[in-house]
N, C-alpha and C positions, 0 to 999 in steps of 0.2 A: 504423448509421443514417446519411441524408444530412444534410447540413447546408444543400445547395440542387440544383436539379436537374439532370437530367443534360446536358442543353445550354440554355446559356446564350450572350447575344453577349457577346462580347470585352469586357470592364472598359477604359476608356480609361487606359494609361499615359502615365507622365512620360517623357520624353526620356532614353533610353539612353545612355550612356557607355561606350562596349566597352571590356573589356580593366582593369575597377576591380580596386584590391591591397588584399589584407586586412589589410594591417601598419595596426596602433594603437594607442594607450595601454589596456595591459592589464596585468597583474601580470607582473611580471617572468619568471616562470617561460614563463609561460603566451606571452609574446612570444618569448620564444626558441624555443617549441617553434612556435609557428606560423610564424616566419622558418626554421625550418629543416626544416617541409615544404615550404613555398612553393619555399625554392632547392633541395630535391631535386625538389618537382615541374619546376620550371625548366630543371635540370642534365639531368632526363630528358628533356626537349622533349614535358610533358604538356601546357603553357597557350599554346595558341596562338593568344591574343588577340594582336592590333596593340599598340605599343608606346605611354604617352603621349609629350605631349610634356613633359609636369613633371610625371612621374611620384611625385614629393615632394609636390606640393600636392594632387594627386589622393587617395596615400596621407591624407595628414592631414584632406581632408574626409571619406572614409569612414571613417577611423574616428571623426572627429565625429560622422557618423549613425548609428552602429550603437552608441556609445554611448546617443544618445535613446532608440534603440528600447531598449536593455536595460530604460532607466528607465520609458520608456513600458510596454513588457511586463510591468513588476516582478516580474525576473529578477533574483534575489539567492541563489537556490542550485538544485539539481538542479531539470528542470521534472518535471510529474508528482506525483502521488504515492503511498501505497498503492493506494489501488483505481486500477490503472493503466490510464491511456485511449491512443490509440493514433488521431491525424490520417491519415488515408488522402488525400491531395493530389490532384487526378487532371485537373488544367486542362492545358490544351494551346491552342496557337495555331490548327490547323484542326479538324478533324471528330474527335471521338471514339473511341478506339483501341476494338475490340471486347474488348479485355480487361480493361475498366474493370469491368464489370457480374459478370462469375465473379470478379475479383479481388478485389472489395470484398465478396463473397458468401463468397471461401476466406476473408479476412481474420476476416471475423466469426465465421465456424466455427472457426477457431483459437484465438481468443482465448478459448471457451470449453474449449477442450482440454486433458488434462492436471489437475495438482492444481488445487484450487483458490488455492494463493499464486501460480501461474501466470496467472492469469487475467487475461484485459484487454478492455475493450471498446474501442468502433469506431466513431467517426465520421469522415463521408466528404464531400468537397465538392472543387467547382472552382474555387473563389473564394480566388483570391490574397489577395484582401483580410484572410485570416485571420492571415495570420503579422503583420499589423500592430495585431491585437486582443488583449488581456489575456488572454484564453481561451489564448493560445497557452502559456501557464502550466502550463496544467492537463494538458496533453500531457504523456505520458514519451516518446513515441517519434514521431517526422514522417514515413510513407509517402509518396514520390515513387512514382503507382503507373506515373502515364506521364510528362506533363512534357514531350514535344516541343517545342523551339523556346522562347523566347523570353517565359515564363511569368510572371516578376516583377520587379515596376518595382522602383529603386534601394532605395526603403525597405522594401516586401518582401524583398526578399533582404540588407538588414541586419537586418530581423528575424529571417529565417532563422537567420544568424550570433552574431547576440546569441541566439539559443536555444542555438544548440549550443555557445557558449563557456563559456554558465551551466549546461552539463553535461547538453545532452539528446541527444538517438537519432534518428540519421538510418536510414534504409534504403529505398534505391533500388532503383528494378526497372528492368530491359529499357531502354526507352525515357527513362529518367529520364538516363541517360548523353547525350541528347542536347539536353536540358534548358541554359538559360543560355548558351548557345555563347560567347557572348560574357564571362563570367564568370572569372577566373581562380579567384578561392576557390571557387565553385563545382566546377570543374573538380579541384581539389584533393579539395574531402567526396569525388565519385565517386571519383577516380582514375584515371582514362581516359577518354578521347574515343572513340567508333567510327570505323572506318573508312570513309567516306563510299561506296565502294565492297563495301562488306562479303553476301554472299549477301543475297540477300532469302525465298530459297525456305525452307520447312520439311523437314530433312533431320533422319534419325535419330543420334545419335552417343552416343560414351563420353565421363564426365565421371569424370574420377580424381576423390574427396574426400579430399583427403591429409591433412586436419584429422584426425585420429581422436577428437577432444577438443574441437572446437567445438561447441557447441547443435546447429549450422546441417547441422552433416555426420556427427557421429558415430555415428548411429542410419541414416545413411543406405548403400547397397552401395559399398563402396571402388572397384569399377568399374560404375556405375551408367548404363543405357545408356535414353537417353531422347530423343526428338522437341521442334525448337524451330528458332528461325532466330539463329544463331552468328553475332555481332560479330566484325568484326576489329579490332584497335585501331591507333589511329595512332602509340601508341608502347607499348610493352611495358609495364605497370606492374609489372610480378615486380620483386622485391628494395626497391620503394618502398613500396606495398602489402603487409599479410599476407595468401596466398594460400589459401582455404579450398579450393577443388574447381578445377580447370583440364580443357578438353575436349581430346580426342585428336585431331588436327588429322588423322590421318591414318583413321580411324572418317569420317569425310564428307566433301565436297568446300568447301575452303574459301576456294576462288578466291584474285584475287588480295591481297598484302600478308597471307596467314597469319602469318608473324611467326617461324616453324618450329614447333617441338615446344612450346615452353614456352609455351601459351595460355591465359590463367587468365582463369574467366568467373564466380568470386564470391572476396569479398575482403572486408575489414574493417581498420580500422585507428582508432585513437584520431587523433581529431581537430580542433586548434583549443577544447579545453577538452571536447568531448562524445566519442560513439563514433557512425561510419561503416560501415555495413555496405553492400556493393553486388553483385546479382548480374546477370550477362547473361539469364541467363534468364527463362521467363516473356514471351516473346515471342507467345504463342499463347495462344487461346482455353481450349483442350482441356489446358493446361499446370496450372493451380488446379485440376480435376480430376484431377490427380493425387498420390494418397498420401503420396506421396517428396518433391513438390513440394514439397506444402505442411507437412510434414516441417522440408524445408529452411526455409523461410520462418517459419514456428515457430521454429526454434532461432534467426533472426535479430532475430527478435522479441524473444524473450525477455532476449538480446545488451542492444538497441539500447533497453529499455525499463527496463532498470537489474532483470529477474526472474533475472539469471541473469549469471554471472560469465564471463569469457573472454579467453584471450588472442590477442589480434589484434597483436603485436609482435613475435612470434619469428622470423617470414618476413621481418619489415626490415631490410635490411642496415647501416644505418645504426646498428642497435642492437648491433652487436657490431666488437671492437676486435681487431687484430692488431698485435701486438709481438713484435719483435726481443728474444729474451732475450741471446744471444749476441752478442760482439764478432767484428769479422772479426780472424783470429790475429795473434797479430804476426811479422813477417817471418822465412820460415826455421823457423816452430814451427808447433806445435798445440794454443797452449795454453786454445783456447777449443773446440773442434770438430777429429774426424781429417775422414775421408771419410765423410760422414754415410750409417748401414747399419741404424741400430733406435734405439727409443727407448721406456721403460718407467718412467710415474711408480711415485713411491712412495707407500707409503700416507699417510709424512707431510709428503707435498707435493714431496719433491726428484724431481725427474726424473733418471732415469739413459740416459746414451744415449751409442751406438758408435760408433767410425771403423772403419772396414773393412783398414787396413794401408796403403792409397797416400796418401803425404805430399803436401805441396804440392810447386808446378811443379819448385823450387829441390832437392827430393832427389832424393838419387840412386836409379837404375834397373838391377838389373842382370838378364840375361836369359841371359846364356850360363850354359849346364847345366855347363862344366867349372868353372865358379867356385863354392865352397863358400853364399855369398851368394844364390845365384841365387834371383830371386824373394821375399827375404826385405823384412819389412814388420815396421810397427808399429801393431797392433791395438790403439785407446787406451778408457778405459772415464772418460767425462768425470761429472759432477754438477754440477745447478746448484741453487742454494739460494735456495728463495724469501723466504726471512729476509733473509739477506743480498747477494741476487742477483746471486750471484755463480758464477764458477765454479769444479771444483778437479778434478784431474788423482785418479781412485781407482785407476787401473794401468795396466800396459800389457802386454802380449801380442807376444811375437815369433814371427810367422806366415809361411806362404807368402800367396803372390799378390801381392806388390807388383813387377808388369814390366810397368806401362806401360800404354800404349794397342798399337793396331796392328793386325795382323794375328792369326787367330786362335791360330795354334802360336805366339805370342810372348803376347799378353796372357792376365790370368788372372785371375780372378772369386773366387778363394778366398780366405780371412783370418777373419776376426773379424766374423762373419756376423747372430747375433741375441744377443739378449740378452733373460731373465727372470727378476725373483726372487719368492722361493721364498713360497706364500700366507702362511707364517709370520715375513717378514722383518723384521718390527719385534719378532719377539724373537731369532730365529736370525740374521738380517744375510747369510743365503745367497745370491749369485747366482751364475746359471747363465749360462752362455756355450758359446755354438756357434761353433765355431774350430776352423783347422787349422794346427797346429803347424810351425813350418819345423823342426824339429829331426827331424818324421815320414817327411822326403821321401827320396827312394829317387832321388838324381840320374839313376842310370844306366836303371831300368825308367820314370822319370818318372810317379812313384807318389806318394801322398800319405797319410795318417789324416788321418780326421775325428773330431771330437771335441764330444758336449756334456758339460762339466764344470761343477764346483760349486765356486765359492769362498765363501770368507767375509770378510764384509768387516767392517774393526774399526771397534768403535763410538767408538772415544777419536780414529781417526786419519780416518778415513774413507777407509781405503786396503783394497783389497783385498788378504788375506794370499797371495801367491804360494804359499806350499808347502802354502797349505790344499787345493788341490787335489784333485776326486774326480772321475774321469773312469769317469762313468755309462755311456756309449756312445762306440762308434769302429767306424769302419767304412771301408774301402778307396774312394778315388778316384784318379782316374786325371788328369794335371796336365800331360800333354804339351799338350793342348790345352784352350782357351777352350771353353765355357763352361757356365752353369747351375749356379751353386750353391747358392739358395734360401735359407734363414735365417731366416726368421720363431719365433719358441716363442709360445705360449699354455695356458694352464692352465682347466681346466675346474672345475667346484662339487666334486670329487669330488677333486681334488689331482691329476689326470693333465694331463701334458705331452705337447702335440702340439710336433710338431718339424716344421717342411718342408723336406724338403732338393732341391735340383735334379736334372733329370737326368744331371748332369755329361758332356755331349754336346755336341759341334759343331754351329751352324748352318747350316755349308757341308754341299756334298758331295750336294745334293739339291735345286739349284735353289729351295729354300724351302720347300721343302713335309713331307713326312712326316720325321722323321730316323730313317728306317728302312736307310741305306745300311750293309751291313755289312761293305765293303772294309777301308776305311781304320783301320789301326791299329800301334799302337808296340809292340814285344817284346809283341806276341803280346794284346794288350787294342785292342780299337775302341774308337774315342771317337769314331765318327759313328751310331750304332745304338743309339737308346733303347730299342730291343726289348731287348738288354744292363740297362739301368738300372731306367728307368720302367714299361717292358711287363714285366718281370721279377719273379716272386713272390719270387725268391730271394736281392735284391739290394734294400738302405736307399733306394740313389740314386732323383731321381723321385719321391717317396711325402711322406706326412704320417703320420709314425710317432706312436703314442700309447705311451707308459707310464707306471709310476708309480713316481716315485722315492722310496727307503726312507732312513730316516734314516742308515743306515750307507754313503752314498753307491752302492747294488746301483741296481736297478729289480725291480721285475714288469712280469705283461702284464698291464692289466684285462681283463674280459670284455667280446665285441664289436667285438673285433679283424677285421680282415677272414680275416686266420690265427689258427692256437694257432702253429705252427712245428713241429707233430708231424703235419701232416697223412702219411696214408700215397699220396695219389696218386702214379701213375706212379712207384713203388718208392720215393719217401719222403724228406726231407732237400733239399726244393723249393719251402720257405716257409720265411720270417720273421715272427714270429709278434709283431714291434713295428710291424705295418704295419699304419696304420687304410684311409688311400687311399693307392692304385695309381695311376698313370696321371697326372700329372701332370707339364708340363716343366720351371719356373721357377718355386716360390709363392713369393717375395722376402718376402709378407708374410700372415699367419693373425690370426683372431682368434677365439674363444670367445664366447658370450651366457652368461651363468653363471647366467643366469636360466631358459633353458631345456638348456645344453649342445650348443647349436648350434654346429657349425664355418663359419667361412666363409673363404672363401680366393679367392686368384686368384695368376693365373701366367700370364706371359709367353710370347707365342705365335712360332711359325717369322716367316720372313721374305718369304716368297712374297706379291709385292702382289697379283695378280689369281685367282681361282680356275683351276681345269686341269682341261678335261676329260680329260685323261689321267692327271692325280697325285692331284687332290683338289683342298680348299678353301685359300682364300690363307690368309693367316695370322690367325688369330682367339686373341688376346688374351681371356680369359676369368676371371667369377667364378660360384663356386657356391656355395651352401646345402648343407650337408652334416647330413644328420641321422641317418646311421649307416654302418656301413663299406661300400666299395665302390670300385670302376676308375671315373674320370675319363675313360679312354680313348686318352691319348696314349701313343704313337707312331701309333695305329689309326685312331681318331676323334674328331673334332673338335666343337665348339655342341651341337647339339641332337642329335648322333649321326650327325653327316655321316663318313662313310668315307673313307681315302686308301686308296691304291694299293700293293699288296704290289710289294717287290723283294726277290732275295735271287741269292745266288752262281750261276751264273757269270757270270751278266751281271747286274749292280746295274741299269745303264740302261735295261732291258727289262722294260716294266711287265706286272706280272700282276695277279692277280686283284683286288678290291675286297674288301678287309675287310670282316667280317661283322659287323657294332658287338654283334650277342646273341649271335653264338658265334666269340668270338675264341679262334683259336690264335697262340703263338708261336712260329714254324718257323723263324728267326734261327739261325745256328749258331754265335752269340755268346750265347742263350739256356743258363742251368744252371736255372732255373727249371721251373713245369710250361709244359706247351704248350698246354694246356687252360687258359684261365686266365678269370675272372669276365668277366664283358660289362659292356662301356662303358655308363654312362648320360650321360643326356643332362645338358648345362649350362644352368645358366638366366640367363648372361649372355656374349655372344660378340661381340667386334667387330671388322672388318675395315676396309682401307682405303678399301674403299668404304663403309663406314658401321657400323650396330649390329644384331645379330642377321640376318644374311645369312643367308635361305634360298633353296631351291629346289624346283621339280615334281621328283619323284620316278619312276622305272621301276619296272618290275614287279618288280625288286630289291629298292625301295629307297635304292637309287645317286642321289643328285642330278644334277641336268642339268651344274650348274656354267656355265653360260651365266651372263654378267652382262647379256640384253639380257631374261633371265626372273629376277634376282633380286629379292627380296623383303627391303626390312630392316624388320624386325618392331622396331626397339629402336631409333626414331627420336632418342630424344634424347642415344645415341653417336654421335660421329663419328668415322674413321678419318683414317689417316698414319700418324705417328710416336705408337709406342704402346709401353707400359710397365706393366702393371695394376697399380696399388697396391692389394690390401686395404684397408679402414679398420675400426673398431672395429663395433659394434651400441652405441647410447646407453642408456645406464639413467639415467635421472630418481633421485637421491636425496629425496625429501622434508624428509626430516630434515636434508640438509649446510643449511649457510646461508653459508658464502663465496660472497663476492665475485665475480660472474665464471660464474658458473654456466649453465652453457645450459637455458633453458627448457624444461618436460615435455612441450614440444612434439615434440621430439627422439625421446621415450621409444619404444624399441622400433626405429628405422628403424637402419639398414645403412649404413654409409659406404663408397663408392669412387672410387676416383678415378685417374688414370693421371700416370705422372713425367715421362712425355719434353719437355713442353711445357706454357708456362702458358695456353694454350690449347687444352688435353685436357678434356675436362669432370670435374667432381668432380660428386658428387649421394650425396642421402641417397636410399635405398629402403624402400619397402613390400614385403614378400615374403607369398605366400599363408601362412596358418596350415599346420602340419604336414609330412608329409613331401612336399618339392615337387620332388625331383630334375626337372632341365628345365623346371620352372613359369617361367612369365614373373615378371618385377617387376610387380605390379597400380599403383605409383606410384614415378614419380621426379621430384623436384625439384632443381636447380643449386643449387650452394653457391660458386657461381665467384663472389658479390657477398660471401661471408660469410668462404670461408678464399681469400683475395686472388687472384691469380694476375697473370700479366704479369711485368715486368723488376723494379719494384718490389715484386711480392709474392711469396707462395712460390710460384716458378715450377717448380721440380724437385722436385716432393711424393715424396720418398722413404719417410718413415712415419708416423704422425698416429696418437695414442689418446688418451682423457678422461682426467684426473686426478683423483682422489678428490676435487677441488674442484669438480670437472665444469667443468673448462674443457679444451677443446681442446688437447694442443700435438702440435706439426708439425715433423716434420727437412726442413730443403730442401736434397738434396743438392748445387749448386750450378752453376755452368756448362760445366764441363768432363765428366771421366771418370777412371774411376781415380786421382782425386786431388782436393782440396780446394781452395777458393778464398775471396772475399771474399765470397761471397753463400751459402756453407755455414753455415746455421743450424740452431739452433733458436729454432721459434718459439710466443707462446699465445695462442690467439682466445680471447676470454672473452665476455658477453652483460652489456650493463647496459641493456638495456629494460623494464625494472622488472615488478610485480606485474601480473594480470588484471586488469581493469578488467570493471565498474565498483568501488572502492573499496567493502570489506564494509561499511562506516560507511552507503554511499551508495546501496544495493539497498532496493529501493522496499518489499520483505515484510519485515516487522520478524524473522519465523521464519529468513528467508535469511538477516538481518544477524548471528543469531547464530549459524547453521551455521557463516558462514563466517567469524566471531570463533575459532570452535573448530579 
């Protein structure tokens, strides 16, 4: 229903003050939380009103008046009540938006929607004059349906304020964002200003809902593609805001000041004592005619009206803390961090995590092969205790790989690579370590073992027993040359160990691109030819081996291997039958979903910056979804199944034909393998230094242009350079944990990745389509650059990161150097203290909600 009609002339205002501050005598809590939106709105450069000039005496008369209004309104607890009503606002300073009329038309439809403890009616009106009526009581929720310009005089919009301190529901549409211009607290409930230049046109576009658990998105399509006129904002609100749905900036034309990938066009946030719901859209008529629309609009109703619970805090960065647990070493030692290389809570709360063998700057290096020494390290296995937060030395490991930086025949990537224990460790105290022994090395073939072993660690000392040793797997590498030694483990629902180990290949020797070169080699082994390694059914190196270790320190193979190892092709004895994926160069890091047995991985790409039409694609740094055995495709093919360039003897420099990504052979004569071997699929995360997911037109092959003046980056919110892929975990929400620290079930189910080389790599949680997606795109990614820190100050070298049975994040940052450790070598743990869904179960308007959610 209206409450008056639809055009009316202008109500005479009192004399505007631009630029009034919401700070006032309010209850202590409640004053801190609104100073400490204001100065993030601030700090983000959201309120860009003019400055007073006694800014203090301004502060102190507003909040004299929005005191009155409280007492005026008699506002003493949530407004609303059961049978919940719902103010649809809709004045404006000129002519009436065309979307008044269908929007107060959706609104009313909605409120009949759904159960009946859902329900709400609807009244509608343009008369400012309401927020300074007692009626404004009886509201559970305040619709700004348009709002243009300059709508409410001083004491209206303290009543506004004093509504939503005493606990009511704001929700803004489209046009509401332009509302108050002058307003800081205003500016605040939205959370963004438009861009005064922002399209005007109606263009069709993608709207990620990355919420999968709002009202407002979670019934709605996680790539939901819909017509409307897209805001640009004048400052980004991501990370101050919680971000429900953000549109695809590159799905439309969105002129200038887009803002890049990260454009969020609905959001919610607790505010100032109430809840703030606000979306961009709904800029159109024909927009409330729509299903999904009003959909959306429904679950923010129900939000902002105290029908329905939600968490609008998990998106603010403000709400989660990063601590240093670690001391920087003391001089000469390692007695807090080696060279930070894995990191694996425990279940009862200790984190366990590696140094790789290279000491600080101060140890010594030695590198010549006639020295007994050569390359020897100390692989350390730290603990830290969250009891007494502290740390303690569990053992230590004398490995190859500690020579240094440099050139690639001089430096070396092998030591004390991953670590995991055993899913039974709180009764058996097993852990596994993947390391290579300097005791294994062959000086003169410049050979190596590799080794994943079991120790067990004692429960009295907390020391790893050295001669408990059970060495499960070992397998031959090759150590004349640098690099790719991989090291990640992860455990699946099932008790199998995925292991990733590297190609163990050189990045020279091919201009950047395929390491398919198979001159180069010491006593009769190359070490520039992952056709050798990776491409090789017959050989660990390059892979993600799976199996299952037995109590009496053996293995099996599970079923579903990409081999058995008894295949009879090509006469037989040309598979390893521990290999789940093929085709991989570098995974440094794995992780398992143990809620589905998903693998997910990434690995480190060549070094070629620009793509070649004559070799292939530049270097693309990659993660996948893995949801059963198969070839990743390197040395062959790269992304989405882009082809390099075959070479092989007598001339390596003389490119031949383009690999066939569906029927690869291996014709390498460094190959013992078959030559017929599985077809690449595709990846469903690639990025180069020109940017994220680089494609290209294709020939009647197949074959990409590789032209960068026809590339395409499908995966806008990567950027290239200097690039590293970290794997990150899959979150799982516990219900039942209740520490301290825990990240919100907002998390639940997204994908963490993130890259090491720089703290301006981007990190992001993802959405992945359900089931098997080999090459599917991410349907959502969101930055976590505001949440797990980055820069000089935060973890800027993200080496590896996984939840703790506390569900709180922690983080290794390997620190600023290489092959060796420094003062910014930590570990670190993000934890979440933004508290509960809101609104409070006590404070849900349906007495049936309040007990649900008592229960």
């Amino acid at each position: 229903m209206r409450l008056t009609p639809h055009h009316r002339p202008s109500l005479p205002r009192g004399p505007r003050t631009p630029g009034r501050n919401p700070t006032r005598r309010r209850p202590a809590a409640r004053r801190r939380r609104t100073a400490a939106l204001l100065t993030g709105a601030l700090a983000a450069g959201l309120l860009g009103a003019p400055a007073f000039a006694d800014p203090g005496h301004d502060r102190a008369e507003r909040a004299a008046l929005v005191e009155r209004m409280a007492e005026k309104l008699e506002l003493s607890g949530p407004p609303g009540g059961e049978d919940a009503k719902v103010l649809v606002f809709h004045g404006a300073t000129g002519e009436e938006s065309p979307t008044v009329n269908p929007g107060i038309a959706a609104i009313e439809k909605i409120g009949q929607q759904g159960p009946a403890g859902e329900h709400f009616t609807v009244q509608a009106t343009d008369n400012p004059a309401v927020f300074t009526k007692p009626r404004l009581n009886t509201f559970n929720a305040v619709v700004f349906l348009t709002g243009d310009g300059d709508v409410l005089d001083p004491e209206q919009e303290a009543g506004l304020e004093a509504y939503m301190e005493a606990g009511g529901g704001f929700l803004g549409i489209h046009d509401a964002a332009r509302a108050e211009p002058y307003s800081e607290w205003f500016t605040g409930l939205i959370g963004a200003r438009p861009d005064p230049k922002s399209p005007a046109d109606v263009q069709r576009a993608v709207v990620e809902t990355g919420d999968r658990q709002h009202p407002a998105t979670k019934d709605l399509p996680v790539e939901w593609k819909r017509p409307d006129t897209w805001f640009n904002w004048q400052k980004n609100p991501s990370g101050s805001v919680h971000t429900v749905a953000r549109v695809r900036t590159n799905s439309y034309r969105p002129g200038e000041n887009a803002g890049g990938w990260d454009h969020p066009v609905s959001w919610c946030r607790d505010y100032d004592g109430g809840r703030s719901f606000y979306t961009a859209m709904g800029g159109t008529a024909s927009s409330y005619a729509e299903a999904d629309f009003r959909t959306h609009l429904r679950g923010a109703l129900l939000w902002t009206s105290r029908l329905a619970r939600a968490d609008c805090q998990a998106g603010i960065s403000a709400n989660y803390t990063a601590e240093r647990l670690t001391r920087p070493n003391q001089p000469g030692t390692s007695d807090q961090i080696g060279e930070p290389h894995g990191v694996v809570p425990a279940p009862d709360g200790r984190v366990f995590y590696i140094g790789r063998g290279g000491g600080d700057a101060s140890a010594p290096v030695v590198t010549d092969w006639n020295d007994p020494d050569v390359g020897k390290g100390t692989g350390q296995v730290h603990i830290w205790d969250p009891e007494t937060k502290k740390v303690s030395l569990a053992g230590e490991l004398t490995v190859f790989g500690n020579k240094g930086g440099g050139d690639e025949l001089v430096k070396n990537e092998e030591g004390l690579l991953g670590i995991e224990l055993d899913p039974d460790f709180a009764r058996n105290g097993w852990v596994y370590l993947h390391w290579t022994p300097h005791s294994t090395i062959d000086r003169d073939a410049h050979m190596a073992e590799r080794r994943v072993s079991r120790f067990t660690l004692d429960p009295e000392t907390d020391k790893l027993a050295m001669d408990s040793e059970k060495v499960l797997l070992k397998w031959p590498v090759q150590i004349h040359s640098c690099c790719h030694a991989g090291g990640g483990m992860a455990w699946d629902s099932k008790d199998n160990l995925y292991i990733a180990t590297g190609d163990n290949n050189s990045s020279q020797f091919t201009d950047g691109y395929s390491g398919n070169n198979p001159e180069p080699s010491f006593k009769g082994i190359s070490f520039a030819d992952a056709r050798r390694t990776a491409g090789n059914t017959n050989n660990l190196n390059g892979k993600i081996l799976r199996i299952h270790p037995e109590d009496d320190g053996t293995y099996t193979l599970p079923e579903g291997n990409l081999f058995t190892g008894e295949e009879p092709d090509e006469g037989g004895g040309k598979t390893r039958g521990e290999i789940y994926v093929m085709g991989v160069r570098n995974p440094a890091r794995i992780a398992v979903d143990k809620e589905t047995d998903t693998l997910y991985a990434g690995w480190v790409g060549p070094d070629a910056t620009e793509p070649s039409s004559t070799w292939g694609p530049a270097k693309y740094d990659t993660f996948a979804k893995i949801t059963e055995a198969g070839n990743q495709g390197w040395p062959f093919c790269m992304g989405n199944n882009q082809p390099y360039r075959d070479r092989n003897l007598p001339d390596p420099d003389k490119p031949l034909g383009w690999y066939d990504c569906d029927n690869l052979k291996n014709e390498s004569p460094n190959n013992d393998g078959l030559v017929n071997i599985p077809p690449a699929r595709p990846n469903n995360i690639w990025y180069s230094p020109q940017g994220g997911g680089p494609d290209f037109p294709r020939d009647e092959n197949g074959v990409p242009s590789y032209a960068l003046d026809e590339q395409e980056l499908t995966l806008p919110w990567l950027k290239g350079g200097g690039q590293a892929a970290m794997n990150g975990p899959v979150y799982r929400f516990d219900e039942d944990g209740d520490a301290p620290g825990k990240w919100p079930s907002y998390w639940d189910g997204k994908w963490f990745v993130g890259d090491l080389y720089d703290g301006e790599q981007p990190r992001h949680a993802l959405l992945m389509p359900k089931g098997d997606t080999a090459g599917a795109l991410p349907v959502h990614a969101e930055s976590l650059d505001g949440i797990v820190p980055v820069g000089e100050g935060g973890i800027r070298n993200l080496m590896d990161w996984k939840f703790g049975p506390d569900g709180a994040l922690y983080v290794l940052d390997y620190g600023r150097g290489f092959f060796t450790s420094d003062d910014k070598s930590a570990l670190w743990r993000v934890t979440y203290d933004g508290g509960e869904p809101t609104p409070a179960a006590d404070d849900l308007a349906d007495p049936a909600l309040r007990k649900g959610a008592a229960r």
